[in-house]
MARBA-3410 file (N, C-alpha, C, O; in Angstrom, 1 decimal):
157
12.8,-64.3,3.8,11.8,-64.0,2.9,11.6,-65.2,1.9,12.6,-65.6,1.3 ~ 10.6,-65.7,1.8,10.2,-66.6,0.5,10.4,-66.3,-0.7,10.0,-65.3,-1.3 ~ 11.3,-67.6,-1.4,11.8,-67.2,-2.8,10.9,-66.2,-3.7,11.3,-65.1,-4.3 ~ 9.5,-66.6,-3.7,8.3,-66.2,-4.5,8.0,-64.6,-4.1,7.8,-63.8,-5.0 ~ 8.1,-64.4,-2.8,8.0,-63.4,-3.3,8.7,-62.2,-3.5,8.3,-61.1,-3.9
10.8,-63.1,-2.8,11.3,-62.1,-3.5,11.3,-62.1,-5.0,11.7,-61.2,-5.6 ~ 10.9,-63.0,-5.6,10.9,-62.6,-6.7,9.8,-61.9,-7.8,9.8,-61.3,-8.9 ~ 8.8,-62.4,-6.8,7.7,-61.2,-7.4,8.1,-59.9,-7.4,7.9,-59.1,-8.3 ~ 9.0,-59.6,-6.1,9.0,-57.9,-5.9,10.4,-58.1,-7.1,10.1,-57.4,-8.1 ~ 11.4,-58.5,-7.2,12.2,-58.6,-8.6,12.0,-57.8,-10.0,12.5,-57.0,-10.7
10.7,-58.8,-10.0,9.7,-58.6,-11.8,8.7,-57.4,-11.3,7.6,-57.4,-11.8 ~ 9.0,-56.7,-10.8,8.5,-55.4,-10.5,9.4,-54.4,-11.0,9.0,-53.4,-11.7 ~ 10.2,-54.5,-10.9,11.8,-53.5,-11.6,11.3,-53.2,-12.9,10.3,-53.8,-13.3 ~ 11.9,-52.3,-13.7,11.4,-52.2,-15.0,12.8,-52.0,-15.8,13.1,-52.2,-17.0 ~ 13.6,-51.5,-14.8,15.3,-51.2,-15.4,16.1,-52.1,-14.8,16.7,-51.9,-13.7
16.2,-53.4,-15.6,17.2,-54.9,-15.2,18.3,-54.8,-16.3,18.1,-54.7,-17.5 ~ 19.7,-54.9,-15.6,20.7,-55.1,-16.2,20.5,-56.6,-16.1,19.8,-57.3,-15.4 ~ 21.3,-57.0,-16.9,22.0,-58.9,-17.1,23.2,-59.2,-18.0,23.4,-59.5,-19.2 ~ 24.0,-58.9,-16.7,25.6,-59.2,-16.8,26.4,-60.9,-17.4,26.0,-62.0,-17.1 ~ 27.3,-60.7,-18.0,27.4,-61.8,-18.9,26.6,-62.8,-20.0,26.5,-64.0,-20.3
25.9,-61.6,-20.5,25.1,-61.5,-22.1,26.6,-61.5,-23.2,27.5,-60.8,-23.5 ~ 26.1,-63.3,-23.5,27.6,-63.4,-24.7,27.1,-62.5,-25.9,26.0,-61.9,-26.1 ~ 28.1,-62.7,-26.4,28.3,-61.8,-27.7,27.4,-63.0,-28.7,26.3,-63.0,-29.2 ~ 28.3,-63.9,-28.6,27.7,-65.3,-29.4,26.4,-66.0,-28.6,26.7,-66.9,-27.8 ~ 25.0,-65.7,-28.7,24.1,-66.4,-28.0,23.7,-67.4,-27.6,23.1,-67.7,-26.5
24.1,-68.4,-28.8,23.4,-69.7,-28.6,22.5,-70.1,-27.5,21.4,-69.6,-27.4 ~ 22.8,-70.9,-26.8,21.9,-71.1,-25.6,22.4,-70.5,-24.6,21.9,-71.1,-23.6 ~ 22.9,-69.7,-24.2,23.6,-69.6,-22.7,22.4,-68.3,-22.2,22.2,-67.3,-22.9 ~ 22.0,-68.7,-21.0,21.8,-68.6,-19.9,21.1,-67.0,-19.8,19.9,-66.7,-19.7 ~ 22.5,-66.1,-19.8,22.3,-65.0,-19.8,21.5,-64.5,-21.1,20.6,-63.7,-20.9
21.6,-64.8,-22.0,21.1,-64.1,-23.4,19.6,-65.0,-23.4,18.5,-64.7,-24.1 ~ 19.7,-65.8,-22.9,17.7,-66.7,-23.1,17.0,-65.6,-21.8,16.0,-65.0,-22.1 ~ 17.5,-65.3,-20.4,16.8,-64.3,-19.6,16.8,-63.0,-20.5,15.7,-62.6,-20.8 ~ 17.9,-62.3,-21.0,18.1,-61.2,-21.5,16.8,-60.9,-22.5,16.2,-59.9,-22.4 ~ 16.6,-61.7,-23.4,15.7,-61.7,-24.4,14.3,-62.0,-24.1,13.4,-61.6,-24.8
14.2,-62.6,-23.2,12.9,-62.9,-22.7,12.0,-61.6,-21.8,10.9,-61.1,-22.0 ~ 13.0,-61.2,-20.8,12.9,-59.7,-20.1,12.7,-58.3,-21.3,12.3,-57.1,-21.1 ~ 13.2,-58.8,-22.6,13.0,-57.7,-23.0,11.9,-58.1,-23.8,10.9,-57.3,-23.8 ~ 11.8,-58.8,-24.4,10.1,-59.6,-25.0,9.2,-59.4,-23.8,8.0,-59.6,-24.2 ~ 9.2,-59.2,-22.6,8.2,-59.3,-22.0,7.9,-57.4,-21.5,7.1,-57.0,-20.6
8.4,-56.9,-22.0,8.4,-55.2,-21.7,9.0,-54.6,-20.9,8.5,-53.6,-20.5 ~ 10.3,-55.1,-20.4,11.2,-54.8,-19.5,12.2,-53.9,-20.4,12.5,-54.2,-21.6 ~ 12.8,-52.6,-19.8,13.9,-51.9,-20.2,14.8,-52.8,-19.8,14.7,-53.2,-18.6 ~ 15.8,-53.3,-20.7,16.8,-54.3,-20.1,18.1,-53.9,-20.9,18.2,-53.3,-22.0 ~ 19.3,-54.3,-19.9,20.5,-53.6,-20.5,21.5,-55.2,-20.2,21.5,-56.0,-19.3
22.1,-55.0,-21.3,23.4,-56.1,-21.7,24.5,-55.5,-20.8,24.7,-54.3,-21.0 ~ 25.3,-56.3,-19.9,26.8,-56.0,-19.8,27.5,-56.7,-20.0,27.6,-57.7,-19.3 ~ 28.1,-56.7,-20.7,29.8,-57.0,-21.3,31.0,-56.3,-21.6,31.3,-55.7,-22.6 ~ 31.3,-56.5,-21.2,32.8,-55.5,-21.1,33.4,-55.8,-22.2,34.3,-55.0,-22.6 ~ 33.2,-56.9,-22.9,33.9,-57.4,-24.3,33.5,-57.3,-25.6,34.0,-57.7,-26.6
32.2,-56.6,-25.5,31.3,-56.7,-26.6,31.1,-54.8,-26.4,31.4,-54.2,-25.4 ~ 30.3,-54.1,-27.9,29.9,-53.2,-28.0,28.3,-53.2,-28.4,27.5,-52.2,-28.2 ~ 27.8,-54.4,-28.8,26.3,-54.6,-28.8,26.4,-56.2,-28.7,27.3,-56.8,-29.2 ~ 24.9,-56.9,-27.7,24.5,-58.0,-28.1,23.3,-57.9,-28.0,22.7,-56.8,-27.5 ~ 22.6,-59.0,-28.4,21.6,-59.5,-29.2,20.9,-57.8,-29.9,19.7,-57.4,-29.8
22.1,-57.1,-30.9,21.0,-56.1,-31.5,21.1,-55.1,-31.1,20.5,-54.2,-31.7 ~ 21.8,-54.7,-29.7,21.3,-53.6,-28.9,22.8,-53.4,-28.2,23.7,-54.3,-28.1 ~ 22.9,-52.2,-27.8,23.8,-51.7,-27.1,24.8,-52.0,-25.6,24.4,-51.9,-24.5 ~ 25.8,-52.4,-25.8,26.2,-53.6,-24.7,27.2,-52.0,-23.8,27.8,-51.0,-24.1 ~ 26.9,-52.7,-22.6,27.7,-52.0,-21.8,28.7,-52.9,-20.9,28.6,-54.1,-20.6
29.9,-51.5,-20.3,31.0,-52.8,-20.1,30.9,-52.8,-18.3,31.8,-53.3,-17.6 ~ 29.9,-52.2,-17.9,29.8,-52.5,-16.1,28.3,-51.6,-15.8,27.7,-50.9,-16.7 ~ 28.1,-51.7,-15.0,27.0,-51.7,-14.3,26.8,-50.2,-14.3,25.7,-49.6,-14.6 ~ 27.8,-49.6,-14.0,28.3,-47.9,-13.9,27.9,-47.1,-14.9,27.5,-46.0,-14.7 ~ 28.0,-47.9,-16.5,28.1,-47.4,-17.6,26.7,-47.4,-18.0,26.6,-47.0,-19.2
25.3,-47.7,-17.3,24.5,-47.6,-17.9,23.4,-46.5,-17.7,22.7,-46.6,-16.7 ~ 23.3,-45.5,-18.5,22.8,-44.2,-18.5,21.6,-44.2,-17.4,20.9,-45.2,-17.5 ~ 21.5,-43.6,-16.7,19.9,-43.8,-15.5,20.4,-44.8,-14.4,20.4,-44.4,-13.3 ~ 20.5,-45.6,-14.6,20.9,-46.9,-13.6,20.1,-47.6,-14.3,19.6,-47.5,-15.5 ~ 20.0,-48.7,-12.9,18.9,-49.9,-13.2,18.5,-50.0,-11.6,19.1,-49.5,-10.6
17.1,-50.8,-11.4,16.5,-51.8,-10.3,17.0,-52.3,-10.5,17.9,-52.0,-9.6 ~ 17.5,-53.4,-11.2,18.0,-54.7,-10.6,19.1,-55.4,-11.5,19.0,-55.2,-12.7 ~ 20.1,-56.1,-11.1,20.8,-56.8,-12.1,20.6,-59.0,-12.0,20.5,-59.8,-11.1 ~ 20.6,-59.0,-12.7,20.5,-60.6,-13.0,22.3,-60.5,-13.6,22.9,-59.9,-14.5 ~ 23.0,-61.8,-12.2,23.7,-61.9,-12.3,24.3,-63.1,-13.4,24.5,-64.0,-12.7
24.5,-63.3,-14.4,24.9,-64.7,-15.2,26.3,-64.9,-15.6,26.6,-65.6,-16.6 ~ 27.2,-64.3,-15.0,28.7,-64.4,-15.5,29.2,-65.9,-14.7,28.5,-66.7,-14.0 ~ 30.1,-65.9,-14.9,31.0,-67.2,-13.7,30.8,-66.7,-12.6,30.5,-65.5,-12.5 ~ 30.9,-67.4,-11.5,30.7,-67.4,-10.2,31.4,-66.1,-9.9,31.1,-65.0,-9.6 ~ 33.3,-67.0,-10.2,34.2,-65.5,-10.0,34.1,-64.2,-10.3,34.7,-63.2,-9.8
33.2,-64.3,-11.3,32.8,-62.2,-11.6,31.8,-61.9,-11.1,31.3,-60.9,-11.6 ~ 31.0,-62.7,-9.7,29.4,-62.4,-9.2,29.9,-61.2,-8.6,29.6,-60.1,-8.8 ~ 31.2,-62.0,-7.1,32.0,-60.9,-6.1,31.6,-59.5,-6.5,30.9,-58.7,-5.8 ~ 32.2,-59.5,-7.7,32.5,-57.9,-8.0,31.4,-56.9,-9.0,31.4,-55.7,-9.1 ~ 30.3,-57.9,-9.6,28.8,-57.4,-10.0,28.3,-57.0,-8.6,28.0,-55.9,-8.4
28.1,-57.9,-7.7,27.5,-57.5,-6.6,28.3,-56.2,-5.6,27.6,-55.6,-4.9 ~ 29.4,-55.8,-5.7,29.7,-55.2,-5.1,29.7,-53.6,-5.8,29.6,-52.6,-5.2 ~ 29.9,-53.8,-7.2,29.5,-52.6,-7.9,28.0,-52.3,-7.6,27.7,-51.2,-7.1 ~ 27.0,-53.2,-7.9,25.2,-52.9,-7.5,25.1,-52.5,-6.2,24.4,-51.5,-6.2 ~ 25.6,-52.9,-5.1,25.3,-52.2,-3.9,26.2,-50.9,-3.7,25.9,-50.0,-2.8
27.5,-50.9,-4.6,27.8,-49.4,-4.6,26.7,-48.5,-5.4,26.5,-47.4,-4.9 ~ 26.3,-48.7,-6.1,25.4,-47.8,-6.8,23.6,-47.7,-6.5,22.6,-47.1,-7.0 ~ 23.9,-48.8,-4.9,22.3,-48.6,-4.9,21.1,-49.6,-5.2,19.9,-49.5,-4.9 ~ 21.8,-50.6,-5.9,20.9,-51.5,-6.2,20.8,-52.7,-5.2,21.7,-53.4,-4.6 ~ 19.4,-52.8,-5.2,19.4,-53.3,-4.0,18.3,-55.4,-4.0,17.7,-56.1,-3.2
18.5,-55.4,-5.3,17.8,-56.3,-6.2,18.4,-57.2,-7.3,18.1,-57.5,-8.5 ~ 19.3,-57.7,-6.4,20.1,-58.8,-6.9,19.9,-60.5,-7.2,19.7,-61.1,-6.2 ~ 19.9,-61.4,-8.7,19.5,-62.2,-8.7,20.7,-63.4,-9.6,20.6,-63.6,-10.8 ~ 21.3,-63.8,-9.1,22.6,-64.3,-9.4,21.8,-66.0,-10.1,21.3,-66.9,-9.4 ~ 22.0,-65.9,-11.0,21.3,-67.0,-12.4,22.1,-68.7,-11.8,23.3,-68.9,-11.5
20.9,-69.6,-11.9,21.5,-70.8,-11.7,20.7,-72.2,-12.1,19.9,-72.8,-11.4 ~ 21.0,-72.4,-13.1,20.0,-73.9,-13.8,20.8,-75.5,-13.0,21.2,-75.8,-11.8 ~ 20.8,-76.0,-14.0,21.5,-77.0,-13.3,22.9,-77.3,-13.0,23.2,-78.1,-12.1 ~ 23.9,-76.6,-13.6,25.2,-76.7,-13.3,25.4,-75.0,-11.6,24.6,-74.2,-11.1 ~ 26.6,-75.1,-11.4,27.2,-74.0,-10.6,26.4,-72.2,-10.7,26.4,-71.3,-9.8
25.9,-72.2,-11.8,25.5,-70.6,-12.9,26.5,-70.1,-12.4,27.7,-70.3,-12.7 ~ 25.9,-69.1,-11.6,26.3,-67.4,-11.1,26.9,-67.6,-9.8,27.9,-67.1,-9.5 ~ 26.2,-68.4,-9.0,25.9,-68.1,-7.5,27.6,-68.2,-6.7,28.4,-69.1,-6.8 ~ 27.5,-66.9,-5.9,28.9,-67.1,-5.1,28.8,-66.7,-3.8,28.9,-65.5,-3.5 ~ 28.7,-67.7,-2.8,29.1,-67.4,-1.3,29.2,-66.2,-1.1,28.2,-65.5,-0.8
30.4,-65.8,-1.3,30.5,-64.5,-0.6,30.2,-63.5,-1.3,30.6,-62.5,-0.6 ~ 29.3,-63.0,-2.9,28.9,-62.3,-3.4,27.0,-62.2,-2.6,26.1,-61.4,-2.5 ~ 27.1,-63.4,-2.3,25.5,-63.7,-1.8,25.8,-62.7,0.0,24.9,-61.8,0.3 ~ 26.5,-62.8,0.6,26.8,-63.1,2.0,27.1,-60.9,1.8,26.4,-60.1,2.3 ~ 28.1,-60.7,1.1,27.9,-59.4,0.7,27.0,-58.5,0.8,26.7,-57.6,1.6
26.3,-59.0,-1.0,25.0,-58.4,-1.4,23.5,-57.9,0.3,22.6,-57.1,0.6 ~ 24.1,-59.1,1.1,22.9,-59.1,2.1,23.6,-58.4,3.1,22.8,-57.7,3.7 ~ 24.9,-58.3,3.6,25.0,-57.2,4.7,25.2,-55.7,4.2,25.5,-54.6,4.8 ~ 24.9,-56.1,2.6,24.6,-54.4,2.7,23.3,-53.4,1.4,23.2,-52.5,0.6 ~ 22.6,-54.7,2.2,20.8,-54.1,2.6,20.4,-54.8,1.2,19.3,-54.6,1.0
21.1,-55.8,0.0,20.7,-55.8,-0.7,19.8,-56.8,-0.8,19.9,-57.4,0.3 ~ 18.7,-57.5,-1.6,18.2,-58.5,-1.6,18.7,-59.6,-2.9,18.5,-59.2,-4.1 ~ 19.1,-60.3,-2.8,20.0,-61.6,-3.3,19.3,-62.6,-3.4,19.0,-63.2,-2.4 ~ 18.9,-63.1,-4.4,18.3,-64.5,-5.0,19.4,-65.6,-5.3,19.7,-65.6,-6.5 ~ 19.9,-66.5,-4.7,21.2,-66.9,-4.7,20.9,-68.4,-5.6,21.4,-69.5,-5.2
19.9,-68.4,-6.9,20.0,-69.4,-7.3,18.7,-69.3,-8.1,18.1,-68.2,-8.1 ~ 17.9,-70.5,-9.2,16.7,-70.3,-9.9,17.2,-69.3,-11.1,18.3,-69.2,-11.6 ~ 16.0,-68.7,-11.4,16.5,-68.0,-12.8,15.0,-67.1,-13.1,13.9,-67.6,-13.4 ~ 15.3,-65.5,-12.8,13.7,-65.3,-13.4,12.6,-65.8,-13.9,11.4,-65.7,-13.5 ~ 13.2,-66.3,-15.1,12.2,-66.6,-15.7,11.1,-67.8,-15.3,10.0,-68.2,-15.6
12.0,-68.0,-14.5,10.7,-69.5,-13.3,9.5,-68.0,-12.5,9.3,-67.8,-11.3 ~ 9.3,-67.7,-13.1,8.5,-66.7,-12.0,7.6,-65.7,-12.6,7.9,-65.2,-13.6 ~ 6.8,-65.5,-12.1,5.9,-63.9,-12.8,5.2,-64.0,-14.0,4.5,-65.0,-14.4 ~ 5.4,-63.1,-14.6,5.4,-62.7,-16.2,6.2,-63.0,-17.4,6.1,-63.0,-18.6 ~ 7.2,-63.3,-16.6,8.2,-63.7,-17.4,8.3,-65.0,-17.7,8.9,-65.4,-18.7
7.6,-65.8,-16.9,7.7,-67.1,-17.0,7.0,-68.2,-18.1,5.9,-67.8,-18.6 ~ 7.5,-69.4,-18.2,6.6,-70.2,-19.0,6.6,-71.5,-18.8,7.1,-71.7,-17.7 ~ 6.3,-72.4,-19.3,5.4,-73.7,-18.7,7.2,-74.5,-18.3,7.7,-74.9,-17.2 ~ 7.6,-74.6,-19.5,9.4,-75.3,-18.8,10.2,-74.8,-18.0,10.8,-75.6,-17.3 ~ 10.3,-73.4,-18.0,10.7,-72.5,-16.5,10.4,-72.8,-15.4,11.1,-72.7,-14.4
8.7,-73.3,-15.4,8.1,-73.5,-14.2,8.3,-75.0,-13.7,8.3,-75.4,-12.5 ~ 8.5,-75.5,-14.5,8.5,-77.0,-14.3,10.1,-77.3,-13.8,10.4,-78.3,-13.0 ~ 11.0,-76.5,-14.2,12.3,-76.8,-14.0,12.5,-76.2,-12.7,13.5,-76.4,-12.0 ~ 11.5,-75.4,-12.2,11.6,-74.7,-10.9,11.5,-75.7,-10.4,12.6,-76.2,-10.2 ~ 10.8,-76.3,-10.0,10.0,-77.4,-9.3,10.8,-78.8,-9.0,10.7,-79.6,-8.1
11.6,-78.8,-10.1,12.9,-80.0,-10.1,13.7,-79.0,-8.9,13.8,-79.1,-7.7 ~ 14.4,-78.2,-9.9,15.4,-78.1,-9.1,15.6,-77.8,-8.0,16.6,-78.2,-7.4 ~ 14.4,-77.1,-7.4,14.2,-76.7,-6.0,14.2,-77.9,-5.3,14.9,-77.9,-4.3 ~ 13.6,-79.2,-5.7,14.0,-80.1,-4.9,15.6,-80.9,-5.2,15.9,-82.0,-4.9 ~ 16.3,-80.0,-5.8,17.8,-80.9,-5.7,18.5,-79.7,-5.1,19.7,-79.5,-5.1
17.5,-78.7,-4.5,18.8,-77.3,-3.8,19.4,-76.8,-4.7,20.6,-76.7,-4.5 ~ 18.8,-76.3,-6.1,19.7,-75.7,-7.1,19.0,-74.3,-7.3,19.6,-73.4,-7.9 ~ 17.7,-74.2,-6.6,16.8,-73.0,-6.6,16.2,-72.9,-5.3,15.2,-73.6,-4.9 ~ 16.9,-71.8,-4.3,16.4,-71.6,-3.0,15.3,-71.5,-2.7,14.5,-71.0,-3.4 ~ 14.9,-72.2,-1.4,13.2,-71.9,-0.7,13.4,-70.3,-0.5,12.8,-69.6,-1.3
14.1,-69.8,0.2,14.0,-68.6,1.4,15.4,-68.1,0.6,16.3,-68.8,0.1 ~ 15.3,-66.3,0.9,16.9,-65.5,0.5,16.7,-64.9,1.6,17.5,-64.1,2.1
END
């Protein structure tokens, strides 16, 4: 499938978790998607297992814990905690996986990717929402377009 339009069907979700939402925001990663998804009219849920609220709002400590479920999670932890995000979302059904990746390593993990897909999920193994949709805006889009040409943001999942 083409990155674009798995990720059109992505920004279709309306219930996105986004796992490794620091407590302390500054720039990182997860908390600039986190806030943007929810500025743009998305039900969006924080997990952190270390925190009881970020940015304002009620933090949860796994995927499990969040009342209703969700469509989709946006993966932004270290690589090493993708394995086990991804394996909790496809225990629960989620089938709309997007593992966050700018220019350094992000999220993305081999075998959380290789997982997520043999069991039916769909896995964005790199890029970052907000290059895409509604969500997106003129530096998101531009940074798409770099990175994809250095292999940091997949053609095809």
């Amino acid at each position: 499938m083409k990155l674009k339009d798995a990720a059109d069907d992505f920004l279709t979700s309306k219930r996105i978790a986004v796992t490794g939402v620091s407590r302390t925001p500054g720039s990182h990663g997860g908390n600039v998607v986190y806030q943007r998804l929810r500025e743009r009219g998305y039900e969006v849920f924080a997990v952190n297992p270390n925190a009881e609220q970020v940015e304002g709002d009620p933090a949860f400590a796994d995927l499990s814990s969040i009342p209703g479920g969700v469509d989709a999670v946006v993966v932004a932890t270290a690589p090493k905690h993708a394995d086990e995000t991804v394996r909790e979302a496809c225990e629960l059904g989620v089938t709309k996986i997007w593992m966050h990746r700018s220019i350094d390593a992000g999220s993305v993990s081999d075998t959380a990717t290789r997982y997520g897909r043999e069991h039916g999920a769909t896995v964005i193994d790199g890029g970052c929402p907000l290059m895409f949709g509604a969500a997106s805006d003129g530096g998101h889009r531009m940074m798409c377009r770099v990175l994809t040409l250095f292999g940091r943001v997949p053609r095809q999942v």
